[in-house]
C-alpha positions in Angstrom: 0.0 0.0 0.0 1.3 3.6 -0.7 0.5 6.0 1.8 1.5 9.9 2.4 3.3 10.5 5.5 3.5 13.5 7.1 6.6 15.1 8.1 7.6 18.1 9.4 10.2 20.3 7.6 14.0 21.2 9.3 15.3 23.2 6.3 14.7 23.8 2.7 17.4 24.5 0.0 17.3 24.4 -3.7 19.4 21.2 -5.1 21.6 21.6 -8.2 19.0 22.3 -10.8 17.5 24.9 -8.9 14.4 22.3 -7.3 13.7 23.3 -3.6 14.4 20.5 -1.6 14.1 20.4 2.2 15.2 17.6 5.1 11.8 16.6 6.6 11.6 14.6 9.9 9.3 11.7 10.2 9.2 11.1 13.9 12.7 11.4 14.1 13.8 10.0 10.8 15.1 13.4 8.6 14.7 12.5 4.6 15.6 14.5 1.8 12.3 15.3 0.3 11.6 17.4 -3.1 9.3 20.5 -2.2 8.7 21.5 -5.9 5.0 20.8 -5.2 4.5 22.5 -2.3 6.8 26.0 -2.9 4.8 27.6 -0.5 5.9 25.5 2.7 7.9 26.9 5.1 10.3 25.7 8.1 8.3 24.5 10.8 5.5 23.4 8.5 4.6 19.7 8.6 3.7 18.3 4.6 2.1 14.8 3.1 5.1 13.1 1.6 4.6 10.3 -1.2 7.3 8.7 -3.2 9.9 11.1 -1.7 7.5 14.1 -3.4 5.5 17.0 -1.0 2.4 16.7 -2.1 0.6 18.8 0.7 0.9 20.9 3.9 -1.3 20.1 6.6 -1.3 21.6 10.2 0.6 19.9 13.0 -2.6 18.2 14.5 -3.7 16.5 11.3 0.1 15.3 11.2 -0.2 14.2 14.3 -3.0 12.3 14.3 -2.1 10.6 10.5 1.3 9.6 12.1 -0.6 8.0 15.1 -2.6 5.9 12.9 0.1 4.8 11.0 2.1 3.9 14.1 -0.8 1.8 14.8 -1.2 0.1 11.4 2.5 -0.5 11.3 3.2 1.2 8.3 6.0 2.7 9.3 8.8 0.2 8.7 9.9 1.5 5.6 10.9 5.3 6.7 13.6 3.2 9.1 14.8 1.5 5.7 18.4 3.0 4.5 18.1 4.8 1.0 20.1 5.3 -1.4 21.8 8.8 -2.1 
């Protein structure tokens, strides 16, 4: 099953071709994660992230409560999986 998961954003800053890109923390976990979707989020903001892609901000409740859920579920296993650079 693909899910989104939220994350909340640490810092943002454009790759080499000019894409903004931002480390996002998933409960701990910090991922590289494209922003190109989302160009409005800021620092502090928490976003949906699918296939390594911000496809939505949402407030820190909703994250919250999403990341509960998926805790639950066990759906979580694959953000602790090493991935490649």
């Amino acid at each position: 099953m693909c899910l989104g998961i939220p994350g909340k954003v640490l810092a943002i800053e454009p790759n080499a071709l000019a894409m903004p890109m931002g480390k996002v923390s998933f409960g701990g976990i910090v991922k590289e994660i494209c922003l190109a979707y989302t160009p409005e989020a800021q620092v502090g903001d928490y976003v949906v992230v699918h296939v390594g892609f911000a496809i939505s901000i949402v407030d820190e409740a909703e994250a919250r409560k999403v990341f509960a859920y998926l805790r639950e579920m066990e759906e979580l296993a694959d953000l602790e999986l090493e991935q490649p650079e």
